[in-house]
Structure formats: C-alpha cells, structure tokens
N, C-alpha and C positions, 0 to 999 in steps of 0.2 A: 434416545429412541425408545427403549426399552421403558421408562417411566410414563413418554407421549404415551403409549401402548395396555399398559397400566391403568393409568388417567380415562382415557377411551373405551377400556371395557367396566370400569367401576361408575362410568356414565351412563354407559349402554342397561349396567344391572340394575340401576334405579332410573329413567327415563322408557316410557314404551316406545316413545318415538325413537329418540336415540337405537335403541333397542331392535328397530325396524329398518331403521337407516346402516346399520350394524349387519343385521343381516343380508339386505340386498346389496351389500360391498362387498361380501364374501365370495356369494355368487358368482361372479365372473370369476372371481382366482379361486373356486373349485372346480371349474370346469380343466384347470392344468393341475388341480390336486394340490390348492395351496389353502388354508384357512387363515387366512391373512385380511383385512378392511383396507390397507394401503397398499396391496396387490391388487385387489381387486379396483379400489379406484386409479390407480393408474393404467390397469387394465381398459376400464370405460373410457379415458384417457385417448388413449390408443385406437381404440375403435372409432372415438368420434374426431382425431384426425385421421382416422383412412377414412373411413364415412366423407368428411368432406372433401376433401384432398383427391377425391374418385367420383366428387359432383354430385354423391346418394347422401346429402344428411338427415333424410328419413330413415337409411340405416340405422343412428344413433339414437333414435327418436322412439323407430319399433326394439330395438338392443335396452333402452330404459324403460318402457312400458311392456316389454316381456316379463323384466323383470320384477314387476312392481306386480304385475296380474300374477304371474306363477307363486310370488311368496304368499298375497292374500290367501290365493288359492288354499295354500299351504294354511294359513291361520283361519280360515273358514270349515277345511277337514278336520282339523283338530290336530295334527300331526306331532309329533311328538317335540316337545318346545328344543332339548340339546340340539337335536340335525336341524329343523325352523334357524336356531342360532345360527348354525355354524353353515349356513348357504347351501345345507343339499338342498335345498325346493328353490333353486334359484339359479343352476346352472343350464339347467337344460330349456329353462323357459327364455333366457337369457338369449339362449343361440337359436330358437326359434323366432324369438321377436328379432334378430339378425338377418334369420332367413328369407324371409316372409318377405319383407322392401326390398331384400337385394333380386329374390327372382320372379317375383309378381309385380303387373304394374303399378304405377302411384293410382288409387282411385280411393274418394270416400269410405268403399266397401271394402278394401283393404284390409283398415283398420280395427275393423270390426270381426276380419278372417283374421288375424292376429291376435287380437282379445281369446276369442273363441281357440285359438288354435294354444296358445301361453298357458291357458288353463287346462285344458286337455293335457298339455304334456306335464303339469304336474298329477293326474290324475293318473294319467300312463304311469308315472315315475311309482307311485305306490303301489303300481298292480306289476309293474316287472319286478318290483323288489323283493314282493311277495313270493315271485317265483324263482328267482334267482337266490334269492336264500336257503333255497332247498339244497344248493351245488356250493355253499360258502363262498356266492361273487353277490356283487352290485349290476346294479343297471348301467351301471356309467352315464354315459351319451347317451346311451337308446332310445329313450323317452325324444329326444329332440328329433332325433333319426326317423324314425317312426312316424311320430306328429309331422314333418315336415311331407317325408315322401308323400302321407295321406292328402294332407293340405294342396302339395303339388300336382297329383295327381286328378284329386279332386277338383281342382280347377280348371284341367281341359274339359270338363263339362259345364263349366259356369260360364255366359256371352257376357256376364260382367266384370271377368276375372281372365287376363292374360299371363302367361305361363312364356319368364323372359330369362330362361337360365343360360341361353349361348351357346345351346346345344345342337348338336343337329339327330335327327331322329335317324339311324340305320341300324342296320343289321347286320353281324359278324359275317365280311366276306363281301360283302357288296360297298366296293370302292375303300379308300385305305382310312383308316380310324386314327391312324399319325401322321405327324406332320408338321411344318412350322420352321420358323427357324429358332434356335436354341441361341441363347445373348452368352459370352462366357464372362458375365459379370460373378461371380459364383457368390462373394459376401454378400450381395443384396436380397441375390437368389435362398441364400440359407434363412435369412430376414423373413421373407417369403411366405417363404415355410413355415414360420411361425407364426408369422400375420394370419394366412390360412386357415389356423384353428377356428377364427373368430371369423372367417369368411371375409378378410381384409385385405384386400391387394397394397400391400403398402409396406417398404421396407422400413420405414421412421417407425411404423407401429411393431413392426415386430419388436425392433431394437427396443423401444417402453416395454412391450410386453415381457422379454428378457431381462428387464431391468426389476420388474414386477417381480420374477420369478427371483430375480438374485436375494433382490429383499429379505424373501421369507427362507429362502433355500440355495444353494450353492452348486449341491450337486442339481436340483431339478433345473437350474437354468443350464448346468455343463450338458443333461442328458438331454435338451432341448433340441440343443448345436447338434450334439451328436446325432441323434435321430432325424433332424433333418439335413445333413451332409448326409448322410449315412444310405437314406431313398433316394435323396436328390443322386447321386455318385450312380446307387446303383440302379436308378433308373435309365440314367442315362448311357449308363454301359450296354443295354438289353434296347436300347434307341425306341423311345417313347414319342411322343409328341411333343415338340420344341418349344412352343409358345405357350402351353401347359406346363411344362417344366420350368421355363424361365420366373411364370408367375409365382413359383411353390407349392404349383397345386398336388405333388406328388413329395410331401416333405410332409406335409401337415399331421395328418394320419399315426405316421413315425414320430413324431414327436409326442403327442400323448403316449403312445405305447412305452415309449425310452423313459417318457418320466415317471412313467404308471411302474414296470418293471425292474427298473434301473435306479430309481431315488427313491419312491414312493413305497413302495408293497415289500422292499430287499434293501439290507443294507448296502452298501456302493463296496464291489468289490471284485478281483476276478474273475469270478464263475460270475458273475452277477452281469460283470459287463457282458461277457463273451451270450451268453445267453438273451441279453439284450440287444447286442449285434444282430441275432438270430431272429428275433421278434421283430425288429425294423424288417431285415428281407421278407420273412415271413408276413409283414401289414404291406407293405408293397404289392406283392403276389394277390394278394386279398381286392388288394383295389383295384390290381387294373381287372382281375376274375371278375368280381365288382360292378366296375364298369362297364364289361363286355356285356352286363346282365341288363343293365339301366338304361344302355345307349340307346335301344328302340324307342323309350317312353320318354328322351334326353332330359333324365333327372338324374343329378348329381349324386355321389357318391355320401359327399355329409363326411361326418365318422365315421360311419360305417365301418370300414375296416379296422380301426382303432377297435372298437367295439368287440368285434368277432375274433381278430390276430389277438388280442391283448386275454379274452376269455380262453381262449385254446392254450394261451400260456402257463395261468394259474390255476389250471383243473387238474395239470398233472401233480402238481399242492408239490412242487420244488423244495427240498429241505432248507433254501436259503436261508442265514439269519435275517430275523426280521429289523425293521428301523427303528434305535434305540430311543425314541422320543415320545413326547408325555401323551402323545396322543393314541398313541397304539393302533397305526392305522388299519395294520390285516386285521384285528380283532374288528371294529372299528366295523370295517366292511359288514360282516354276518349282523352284529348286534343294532346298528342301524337300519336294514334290512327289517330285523325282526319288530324294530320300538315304533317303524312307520306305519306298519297293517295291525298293530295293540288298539287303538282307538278307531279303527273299524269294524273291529272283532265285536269290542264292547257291546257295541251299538245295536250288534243283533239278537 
C-alpha cells in the first residue's frame, strides 16, 4: 500500500493532470481532516451510493462538479500550490455542490446556481482565512456554511428556483418543534451520523466513509463513532425529535468536532478525550440553539455548529500535546491561513 502511495504521488509531481486529479481526491477526505487520495475516493464512493440509493443521483453529479469548479477556482486565484495540493480548495466547494441538488429543485438553472455558488465558496474560503488567522484557527466548513445558507436563502426570491429542505417554517413556541418516532436501530443510526457529514442519509455510506477514515487514521475513524454515539445518546436523553435522530441528523456535527479535537489538532489521550467528550455536548447545545434560530427561514443547520463548538474549543490554545506526525497539523492551520491571502497581497 505504502509503495501504490509512493508510486501516486511521484505521478501526481510530474503529470498536471495527475496532479489535479490528485488534488480533487483529497478534497472530500479533508473535509473529516484526512489528506489521503484513497480516502477521498472512497469517500465519493459513498456519496454516490447514498446519492442513488435515496433516488437524488444529481447529488453525485453536483458533489463532482463542486468539486472540480472550487479547485479551478482555486488554480485561477493563484492560491498557494502546497494547500491547491493537498484538497483545502476543495472541501467546502465539495459540500456545496452536495447541497445545492439535495435542497433545490432539479431545473436547468440549478446548475448554473451551483457553478456560481462552488466558486464563491472558494473565494469565501480565502477571505475567512484571512481573518481567522488573526486568532491562529482556519475556516474549516464555513465557506460551505455560508455559501449555502446565502444560496438558500437567496432562492426564496427567485420563481425559478424552489427551496426543498423538508422544513417547516415556525417560530419558537408556536406548536411543538419535536417529534417522530425514534427506530432503536442504534448501529445504523451511528452510520447516520456519519453519512450526515456529507448530507447522505444512508448507513452503507457511512460504514465507506469509516472505512475511508480507517485508511489514513485509526483514531479519526474511533473519534468518528464516538462523537457520533456520543450526540446521538445525548440527544436523545434531552428528547429531541425522533425521525431527525434516527436519520443521524444530530450525530454529524459531533463527529467532525471528535475528530477535529480528539485525533486531529491533539494527541489521543486522557485529557484529550474527556475534553472531547465535552466538545461533542457542547456542538450538540450549538445545534439545536442553532436551529431554534433557522427554523423560521427552515434552513438547515449545515455544520454550523461543528464550526462554532469546534472554534470555542481551540481559542482557549489547551496545552495539549500536539499529533506526532509529518504533517504538523496545529502549525499547519495558522501557516496555510497565511500562504492562501500571500498572492493576493501581491497583486496589489
């Protein structure tokens, strides 16, 4: 495996194409913090049996043309070629072109609010970075977050453009926001949870996407499970909505932060976990607050709270030891930040 891997990047560094195909394989496995090409294609993997398997295989379709606009994007700014390589201009475009099919209708003009929208969120992605290196974090998700709510939003004004997230529009207090009944399948439901990230109702795809994660990393698949037991459990103790829970939709969120906190940014360890325990309740709390804010305008949460729980975590700068490996991720965060706004500085 280790020489396939070898073999694949010494093609990628003399090949452009290679080289490009390289990078949008990345993409999808950084959006769980993995810089892996066989995570990431197993990951698309995954998407395009939930995509079909759930009747949208325009999901899979806007999920590879997010991704293929976001990275141009990315080689059209000039952006800085290491992070171009290694999939940051390609996760967030990635989950946009996801979103886009799954809660607007199929229509020609669709397609065209997806382009438009895939590019924006890499242009977003270099101006939150900008500012979020001021605090030594990343943008994570946000770029997608952001572009999407806009997009969504944006389309209750358009008569060409239907706004199909499965929501219903109320206001805190008027009639009950929970409900359903709750399946006690619980292993599928954890599956779920994971599928979720990628906005995939579908247990087979989680269980890929965990397979994705074992690939490259051990503990990011264990903090995966954990973080999504972990909101599912304690959502369910605080009695949420049933048929919302059963899908994973209250798992997902916890799952990035578990692997963001728990494998990624801190060595795996004690303090490491218990404080990662904490970060899941705490991205929980986020979301259904979250929610309570979005229901009127019934747009989705996103990552959103992954986003905001996960930044509240690493601001108080935790003496954890960091993760012993070549890539130096905490550094990693600030100095990509800073190499993506260098060749816009230039410019002026």
């Amino acid at each position: 495996m280790t020489q396939v891997v070898r073999g694949w990047d010494g093609l990628s560094d003399r090949n452009p194409l290679i080289e490009f195909v390289d990078a949008c394989l990345r993409g999808p496995a950084q959006v769980v913090f993995q810089n892996n090409p066989l995570s990431g294609l197993l990951i698309l993997v995954a998407v395009a049996w939930g995509a079909f398997e759930n009747g949208q295989p325009r999901v899979f379709g806007g999920a590879v043309l997010g991704l293929v606009v976001g990275t141009v994007t990315a080689i059209v700014l000039q952006v800085d070629r290491p992070s171009l390589r290694k999939g940051l201009f390609g996760f967030s475009p990635v989950l946009t072109g996801i979103a886009v099919p799954t809660f607007l209708d199929h229509r020609p003009l669709m397609w065209l609010y997806l382009v438009l929208g895939a590019a924006a969120t890499t242009v977003i992605t270099l101006a939150l970075n900008a500012v979020f290196k001021t605090w030594g974090l990343t943008a994570f998700t946000f770029p997608f977050v952001l572009t999407t709510w806009v997009l969504l939003m944006g389309a209750y004004q358009f008569n060409r453009l239907t706004v199909l997230t499965g929501l219903k529009p109320r206001f805190p207090g008027e009639g009950a926001l929970t409900g359903g009944r709750f399946n006690w399948d619980l292993i599928p439901i954890l599956f779920r949870g994971v599928s979720q990230v990628y906005l995939i109702n579908s247990w087979v795809s989680g269980l890929i996407i965990l397979v994705a994660l074992l690939i490259n990393s051990r503990w990011s698949a264990l903090f995966a499970l954990v973080g999504s037991a972990g909101a599912t459990l304690l959502a369910l103790w605080f009695g949420v909505d049933g048929l919302s829970l059963d899908k994973g939709l209250y798992g997902f969120n916890a799952v990035l932060t578990a692997i963001a906190v728990g494998a990624v940014l801190h060595r795996p360890g004690v303090f490491v976990t218990i404080y990662t325990l904490f970060g899941i309740a705490l991205t929980l709390f986020v979301h259904v607050a979250l929610a309570t804010v979005l229901t009127p305008l019934a747009i989705p949460v996103l990552t959103g709270p992954f986003n905001i729980a996960t930044w509240l975590l690493l601001l108080p700068q935790r003496h954890f030891a960091p993760v012993p490996n070549h890539e130096r991720v905490k550094e990693t965060i600030v100095s990509t930040a800073k190499r993506t706004i260098q060749p816009l500085q230039k410019k002026r």
